[in-house]
C-alpha positions, -999 to +999 in steps of 0.1 A: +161-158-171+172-187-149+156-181-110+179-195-080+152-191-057+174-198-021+162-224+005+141-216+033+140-232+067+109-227+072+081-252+060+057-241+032+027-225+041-010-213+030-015-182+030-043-160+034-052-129+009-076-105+012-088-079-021-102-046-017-117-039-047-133-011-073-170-017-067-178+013-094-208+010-120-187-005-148-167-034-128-175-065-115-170-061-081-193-065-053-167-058-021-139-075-005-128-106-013-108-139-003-087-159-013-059-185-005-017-184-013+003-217-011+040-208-011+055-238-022+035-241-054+029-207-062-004-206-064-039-190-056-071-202-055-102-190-069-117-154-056-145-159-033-169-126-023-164-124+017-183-090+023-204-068-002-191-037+006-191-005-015-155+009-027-138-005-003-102+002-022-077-003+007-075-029+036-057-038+073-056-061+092-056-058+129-024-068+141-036-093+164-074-099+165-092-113+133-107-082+129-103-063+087-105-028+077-112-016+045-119+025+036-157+025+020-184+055+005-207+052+032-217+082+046-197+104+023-163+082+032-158+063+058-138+030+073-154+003+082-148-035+104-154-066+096-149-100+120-131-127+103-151-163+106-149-193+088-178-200+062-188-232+053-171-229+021-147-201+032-135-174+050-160-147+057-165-111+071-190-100+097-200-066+097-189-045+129-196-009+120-181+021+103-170+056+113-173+087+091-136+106+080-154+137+088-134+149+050-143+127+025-137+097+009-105+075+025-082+063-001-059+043+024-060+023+062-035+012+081-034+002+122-011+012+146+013-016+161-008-017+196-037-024+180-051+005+195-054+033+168-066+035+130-052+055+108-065+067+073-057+092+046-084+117+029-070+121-005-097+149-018-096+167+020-057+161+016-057+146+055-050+118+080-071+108+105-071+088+134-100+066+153-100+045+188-109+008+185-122-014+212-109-041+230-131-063+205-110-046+173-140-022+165-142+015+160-151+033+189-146+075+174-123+096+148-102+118+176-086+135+153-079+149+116-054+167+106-056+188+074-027+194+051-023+229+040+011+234+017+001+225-017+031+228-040+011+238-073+035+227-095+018+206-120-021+229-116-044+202-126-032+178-100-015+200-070-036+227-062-049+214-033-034+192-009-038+151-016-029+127+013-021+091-001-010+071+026-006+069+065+015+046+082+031+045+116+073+044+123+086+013+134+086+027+170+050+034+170+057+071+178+048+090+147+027+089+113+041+093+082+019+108+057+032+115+017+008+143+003+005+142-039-006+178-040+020+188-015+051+172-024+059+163+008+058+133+037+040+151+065+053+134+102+026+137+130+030+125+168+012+097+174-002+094+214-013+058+209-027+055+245-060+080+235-048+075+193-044+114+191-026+131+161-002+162+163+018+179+136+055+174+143+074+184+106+076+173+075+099+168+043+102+180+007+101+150-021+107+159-057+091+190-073+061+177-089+067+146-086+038+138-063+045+115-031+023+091-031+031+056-007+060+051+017+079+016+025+101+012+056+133-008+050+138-035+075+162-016+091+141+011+103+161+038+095+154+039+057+126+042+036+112+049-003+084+070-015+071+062-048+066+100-069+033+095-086+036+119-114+072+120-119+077+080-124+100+079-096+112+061-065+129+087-034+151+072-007+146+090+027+161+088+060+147+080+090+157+093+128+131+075+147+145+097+181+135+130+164+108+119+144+130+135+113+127+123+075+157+130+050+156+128+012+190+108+005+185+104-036+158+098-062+157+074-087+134+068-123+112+039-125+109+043-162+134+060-183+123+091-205+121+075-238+092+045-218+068+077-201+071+094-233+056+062-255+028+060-234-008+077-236-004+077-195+023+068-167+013+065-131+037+052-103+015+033-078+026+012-047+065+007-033+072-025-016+105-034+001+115-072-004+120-091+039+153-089+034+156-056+025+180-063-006+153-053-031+124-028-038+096-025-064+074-001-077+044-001-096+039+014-131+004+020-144+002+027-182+036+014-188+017-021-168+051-029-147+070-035-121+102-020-119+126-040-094+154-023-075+185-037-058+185-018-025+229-006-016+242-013+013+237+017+029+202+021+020+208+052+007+204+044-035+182+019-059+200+005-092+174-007-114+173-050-120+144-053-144+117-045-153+086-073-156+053-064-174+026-072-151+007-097-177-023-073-166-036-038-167-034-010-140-017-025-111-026-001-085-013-024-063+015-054-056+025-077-022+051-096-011+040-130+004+056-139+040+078-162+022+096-135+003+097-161-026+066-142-048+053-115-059+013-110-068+003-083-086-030-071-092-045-055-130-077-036-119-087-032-149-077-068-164-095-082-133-065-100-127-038-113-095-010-126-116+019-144-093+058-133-102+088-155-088+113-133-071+151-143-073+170-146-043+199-136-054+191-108-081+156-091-070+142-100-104+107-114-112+096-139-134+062-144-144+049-180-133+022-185-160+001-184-130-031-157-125-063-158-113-102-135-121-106-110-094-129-081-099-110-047-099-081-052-073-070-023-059-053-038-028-033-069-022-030-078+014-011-104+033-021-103+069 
């Protein structure tokens, strides 16, 4: 496959890339860790441990102080702050305290766009909560936690009980979308970001059993794409940002029947939507993929480009560098980051020979 990767007016850049990690007693891990991107070459540099930290699986970045979250074990599941400083060989994290969930162990983080409010999701409590931060980018308190309570029960061993697996705010900052695996839903709370308080507001069915997992905004706003955990599928939903309202417009496979059924296990993981919004991807544990999408005009369907093995194994979790040009996806349990070129013109990937050792990634983050 021949890339046209189109030219860019801006200048090339480096890049910084931060790794939450599986910190479990059979990986390498010790916390979070570092590492540079330079966008013209393609390339990463070496892994260097910034924080020891326990499971700290997902990460955010404050959106304007150099200030990193991550969701940790401590005290039965928490999140936790670091300051960003520069090392002598390196950038490195500071500890600035942690604040229990109050349900259990976090399995995602995100920040608001004021900077104001935290957000994370309890998968085994199946909730979001939400915590103040201080003028310095610490965590003042949790004010509030909302608990999911519609499981769906349609595949037993996985959906009895409610399981939130992301939390994100709209692109107006009004609400928090929330996709529940138990529930088969994407749960829409209020946001109040002046005092970062949470209220239910509605919700939408996704796929029976098919087990919503993370949510992507299109650029425009009004569109977005859950990926369906168990079902090995990508949904398109609708967004009214006025009424806070989610629509399911379509669903689409991210691996045909004949692929789930060769495999001892299938797991959709993360959806990313390409800058500029002409392409999505989703990630395929067991199959070890990445299934690329070519977004319509309307937003409203994905037709399926390619399909690129992830030279890895178990990527939980992909990015998008600012450039828009690659593509690094992590293998948790390959210890891998391995960096895909994305055509301009197509959507596809193409594998760069290029990868790098990281202990257990389980979150790629471009600030």
């Amino acid at each position: 496959m021949t890339l046209l990767l189109a030219a860019t007016t801006a200048s090339a850049a480096t890049h910084d890339l931060w790794i939450g990690t599986d910190t479990g007693p059979e990986r390498m891990s010790q916390g979070i860790y570092h590492l540079t991107f330079d966008d013209e070459k393609g390339t990463l540099s070496p892994a260097k441990l910034a924080a020891e930290a326990s499971q700290p699986g997902f990460l955010a970045k404050h959106p304007t102080l150099p200030v990193l979250y991550a969701t940790v074990d401590a005290d039965g599941g928490a999140v936790a702050a670091w300051r960003i400083v520069e090392g002598n060989d390196g950038k490195r994290l500071q500890p600035m305290g942690s604040v229990p969930t109050g349900d259990g162990g976090p399995c995602y983080v995100s920040v608001d766009y004021t900077g104001r409010v935290l957000l994370s999701a309890q998968y085994g409590g199946g909730s979001v909560a939400s915590y103040l931060l201080k003028e310095d980018g610490s965590i003042a308190e949790r004010v509030s936690l909302l608990e999911h309570d519609d499981p769906s029960g349609v595949v037993p061993d996985r959906q009895a009980a409610c399981h939130a697996h992301w939390a994100g705010v709209s692109p107006n900052n009004r609400y928090v979308l929330s996709p529940d695996l138990g529930a088969d839903r994407v749960y829409v709370h209020a946001l109040d970001a002046a005092n970062g308080v949470l209220t239910p507001h509605g919700s939408v069915k996704t796929p029976p059993g098919g087990g919503a997992r993370h949510f992507a905004f299109h650029p425009s706003g009004t569109e977005g794409y859950v990926v369906n955990e168990l079902a090995m599928s990508v949904s398109a939903l609708g967004w009214d940002g006025d009424k806070g309202e989610l629509t399911l417009l379509g669903t689409f496979e991210t691996l045909r029947t004949d692929q789930i059924e060769g495999e001892v296990f299938n797991s959709g993981s993360e959806v990313r939507v390409h800058p500029s919004g002409k392409f999505a991807y989703v990630g395929n544990r067991g199959h070890d993929s990445i299934s690329a999408y070519r977004v319509s005009d309307d937003r409203a369907s994905l037709t399926l480009v390619d399909q690129e093995p992830v030279r890895g194994s178990h990527p939980r979790n992909f990015a998008i560098d600012p450039s828009g040009k690659w593509l690094i996806a992590a293998g948790r349990d390959s210890n891998t980051l391995a960096v895909f070129a994305i055509d301009q013109e197509t959507g596809e990937l193409q594998w760069t020979l290029h990868s790098v050792y990281a202990p257990a990634p389980i979150c790629v983050l471009f600030p």
